[in-house]
C-alpha positions in Angstrom: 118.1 74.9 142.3 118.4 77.5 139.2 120.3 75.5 136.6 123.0 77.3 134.2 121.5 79.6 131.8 124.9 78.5 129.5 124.2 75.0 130.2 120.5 75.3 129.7 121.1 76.8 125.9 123.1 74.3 125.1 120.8 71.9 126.0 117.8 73.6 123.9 119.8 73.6 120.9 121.0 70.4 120.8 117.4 69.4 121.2 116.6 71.4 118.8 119.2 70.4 116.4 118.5 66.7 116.7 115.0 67.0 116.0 114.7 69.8 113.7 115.4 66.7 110.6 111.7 65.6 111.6 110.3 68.7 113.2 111.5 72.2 111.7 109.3 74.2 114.3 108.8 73.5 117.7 106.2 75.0 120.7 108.0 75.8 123.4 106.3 72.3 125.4 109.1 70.8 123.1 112.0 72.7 124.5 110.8 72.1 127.7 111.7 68.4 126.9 115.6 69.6 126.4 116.1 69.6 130.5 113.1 68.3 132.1 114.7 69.1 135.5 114.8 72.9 134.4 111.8 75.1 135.3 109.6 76.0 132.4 110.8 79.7 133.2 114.6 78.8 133.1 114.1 77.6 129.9 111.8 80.2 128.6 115.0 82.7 129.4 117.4 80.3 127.4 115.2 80.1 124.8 114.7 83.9 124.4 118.3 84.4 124.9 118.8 82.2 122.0 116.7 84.7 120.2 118.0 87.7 121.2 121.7 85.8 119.6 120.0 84.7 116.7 120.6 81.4 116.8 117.0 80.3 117.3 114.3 82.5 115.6 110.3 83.1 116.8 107.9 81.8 113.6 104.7 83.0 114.5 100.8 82.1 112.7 98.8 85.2 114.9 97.8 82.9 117.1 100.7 80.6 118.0 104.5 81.0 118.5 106.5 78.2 117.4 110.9 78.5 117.5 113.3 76.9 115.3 117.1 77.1 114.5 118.0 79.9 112.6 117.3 79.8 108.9 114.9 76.5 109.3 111.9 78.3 108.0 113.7 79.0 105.2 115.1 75.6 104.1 111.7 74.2 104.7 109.9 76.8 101.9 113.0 76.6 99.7 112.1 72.7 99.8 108.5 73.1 99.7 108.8 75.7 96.3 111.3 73.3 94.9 108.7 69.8 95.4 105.9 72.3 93.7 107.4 72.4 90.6 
């Protein structure tokens, strides 16, 4: 059974918001841990839909793809620039 695509983002950033305090960037076998009933494809749509709203942005290092909440990569170098000096 499809679950909600509504239901499902919800679910993905509310995972995402709870663990973003220890884990800025996630892969998306983390999100996957948001509904574990969900197909892996079900939430792959909810998470690019997230994108596509910009509440969740793509971080990527060439090879891998990581997600996190909108403006988390930023807090983290803003923090990392400000411990530097």
């Amino acid at each position: 059974m499809a679950a909600d695509i509504e239901e499902l983002k919800k679910k993905v950033l509310d995972y995402m918001a709870k663990k973003s305090k220890f884990k800025p960037k996630m892969y998306f076998k983390d999100l996957c841990k948001a509904d574990e009933s969900a197909k892996m494809r079900e939430i792959k749509k909810a998470a690019s839909a997230l994108v596509q709203e910009e509440k969740v942005e793509y971080w990527s290092s060439g090879s891998t793809t990581l997600y996190s909440l909108k403006g988390a990569s930023a807090k983290e170098a803003a923090t990392f620039h400000e411990e530097k000096e």
